[in-house]
C-alpha positions as CSV (number, residue, x, y, z in Angstrom):
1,X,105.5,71.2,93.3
2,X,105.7,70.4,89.6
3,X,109.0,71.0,87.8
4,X,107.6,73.5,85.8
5,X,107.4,75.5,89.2
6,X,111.0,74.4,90.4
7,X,112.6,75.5,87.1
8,X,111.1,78.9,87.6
9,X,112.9,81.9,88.0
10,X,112.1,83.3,91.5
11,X,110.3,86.5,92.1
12,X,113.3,88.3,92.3
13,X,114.7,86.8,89.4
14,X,111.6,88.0,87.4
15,X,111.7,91.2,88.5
16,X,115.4,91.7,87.3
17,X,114.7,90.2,84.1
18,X,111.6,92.8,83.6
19,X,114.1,95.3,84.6
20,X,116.2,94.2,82.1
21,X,113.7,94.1,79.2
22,X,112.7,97.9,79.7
23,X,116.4,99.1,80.0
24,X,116.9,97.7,76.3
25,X,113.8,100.0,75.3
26,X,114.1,103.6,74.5
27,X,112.0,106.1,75.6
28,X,108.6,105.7,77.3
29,X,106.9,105.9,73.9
30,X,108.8,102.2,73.5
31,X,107.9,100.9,76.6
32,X,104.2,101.8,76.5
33,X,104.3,100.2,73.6
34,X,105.7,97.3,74.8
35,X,103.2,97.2,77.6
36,X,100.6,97.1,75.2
37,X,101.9,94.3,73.5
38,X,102.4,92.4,76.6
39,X,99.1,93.0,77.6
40,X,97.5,92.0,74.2
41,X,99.1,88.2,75.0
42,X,97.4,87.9,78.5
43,X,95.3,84.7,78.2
44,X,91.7,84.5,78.2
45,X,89.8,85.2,81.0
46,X,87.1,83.3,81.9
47,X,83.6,85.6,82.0
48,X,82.5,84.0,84.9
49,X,85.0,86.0,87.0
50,X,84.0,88.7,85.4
51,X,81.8,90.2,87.6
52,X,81.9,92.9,91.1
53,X,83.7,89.8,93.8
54,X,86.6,89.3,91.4
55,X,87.1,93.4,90.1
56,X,89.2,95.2,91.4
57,X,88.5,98.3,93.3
58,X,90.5,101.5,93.2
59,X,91.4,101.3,89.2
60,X,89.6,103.6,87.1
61,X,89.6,101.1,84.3
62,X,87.8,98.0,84.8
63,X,90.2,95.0,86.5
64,X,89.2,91.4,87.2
65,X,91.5,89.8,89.5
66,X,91.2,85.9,90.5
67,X,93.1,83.1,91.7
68,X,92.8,79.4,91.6
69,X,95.2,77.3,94.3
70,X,97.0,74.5,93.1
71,X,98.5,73.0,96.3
72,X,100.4,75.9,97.8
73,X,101.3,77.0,94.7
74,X,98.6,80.4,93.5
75,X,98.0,80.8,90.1
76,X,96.4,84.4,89.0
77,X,94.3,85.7,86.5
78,X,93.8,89.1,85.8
79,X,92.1,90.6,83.2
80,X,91.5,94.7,82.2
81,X,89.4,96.5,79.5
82,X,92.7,99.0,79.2
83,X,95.4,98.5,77.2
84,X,98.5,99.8,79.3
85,X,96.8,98.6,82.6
86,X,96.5,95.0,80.6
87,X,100.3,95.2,80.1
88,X,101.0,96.1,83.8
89,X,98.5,93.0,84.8
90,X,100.7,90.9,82.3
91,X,104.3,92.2,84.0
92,X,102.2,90.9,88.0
93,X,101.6,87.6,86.8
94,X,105.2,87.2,85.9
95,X,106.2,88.3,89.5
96,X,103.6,86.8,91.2
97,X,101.4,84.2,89.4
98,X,102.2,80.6,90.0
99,X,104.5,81.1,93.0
100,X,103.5,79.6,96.9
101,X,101.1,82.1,98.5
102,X,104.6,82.4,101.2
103,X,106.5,83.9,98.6
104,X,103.6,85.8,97.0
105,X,103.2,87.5,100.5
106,X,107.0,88.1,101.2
107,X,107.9,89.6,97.7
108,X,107.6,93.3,97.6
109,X,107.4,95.0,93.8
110,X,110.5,97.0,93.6
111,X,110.7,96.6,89.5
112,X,107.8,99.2,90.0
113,X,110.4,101.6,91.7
114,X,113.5,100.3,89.2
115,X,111.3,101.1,86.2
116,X,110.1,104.6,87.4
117,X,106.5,103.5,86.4
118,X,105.4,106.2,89.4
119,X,106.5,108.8,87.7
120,X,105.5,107.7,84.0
121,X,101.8,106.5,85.2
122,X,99.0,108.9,85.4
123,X,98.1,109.2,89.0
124,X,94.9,107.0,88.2
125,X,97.1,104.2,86.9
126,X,99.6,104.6,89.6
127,X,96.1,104.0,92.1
128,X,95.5,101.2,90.1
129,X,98.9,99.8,90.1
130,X,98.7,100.0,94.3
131,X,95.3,98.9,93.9
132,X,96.5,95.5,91.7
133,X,99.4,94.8,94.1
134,X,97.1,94.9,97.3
135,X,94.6,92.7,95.3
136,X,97.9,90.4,95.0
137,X,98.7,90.8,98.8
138,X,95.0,90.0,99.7
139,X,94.7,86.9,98.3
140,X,98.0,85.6,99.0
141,X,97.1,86.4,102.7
142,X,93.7,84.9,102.5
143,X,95.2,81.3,101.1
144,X,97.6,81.4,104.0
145,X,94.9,81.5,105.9
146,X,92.7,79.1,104.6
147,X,96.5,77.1,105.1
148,X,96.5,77.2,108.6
149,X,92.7,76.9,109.8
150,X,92.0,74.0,107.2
């Protein structure tokens, strides 16, 4: 584990702290906005995952999802042609990217809840939300399993 990954908040932690970042915005006007900014900073995506085994099914804007192990440790990209939905990719990776594909599995995404994005989404980005955290889920199970049969 590199210390970069030790000094790390935990998933909790950055869940709180993302929490704590929309409760210092106004209204929803604010915090879109803010998603938008966040999602306008999301590093580059490489085109080669671009393509229908790393996109995401279930979002009605296109989503590119794909992980690269390092050790036990998972880190994600994610990519979106949407604005907002970049935004929300950006707020995953700060829960879930570059943690060990244990903790990945066990953390559940209750900033979703805290924020009351349900309500604010449209019901298409709510699917696509649920349709990024399974995505998430999914290939934090299937490195666990590569774990334990290799």
């Amino acid at each position: 584990m590199s210390a970069e990954t030790v000094n790390r908040p935990t998933a909790d932690e950055a869940q709180q702290a993302i929490v704590d970042e929309f409760s210092l915005l106004g209204d929803w006007n604010e915090r879109y906005q803010y998603l938008i900014d966040l999602g306008r900073r999301l590093p580059p995506f490489p085109e080669r995952w671009q393509d229908e085994a790393h996109k995401v099914k279930g979002c009605q804007s296109q989503v590119w999802m794909a992980v690269e192990p390092a050790g036990d440790v998972l880190h994600i990209h994610a990519t979106s042609d949407a604005l907002i939905v970049s935004g929300l990719i950006a707020l995953l990776l700060r829960v879930y990217s570059d943690r060990p594909a244990t903790e990945i599995a066990a953390t559940r995404p209750w900033f979703v809840a805290a924020l009351g994005l349900g309500a604010q989404l449209s019901p298409t980005r709510s699917n696509g939300l649920a349709a990024m955290l399974a995505r998430i889920q999914t290939l934090a199970h299937e490195a666990l399993n590569a774990q334990t049969s290799g």
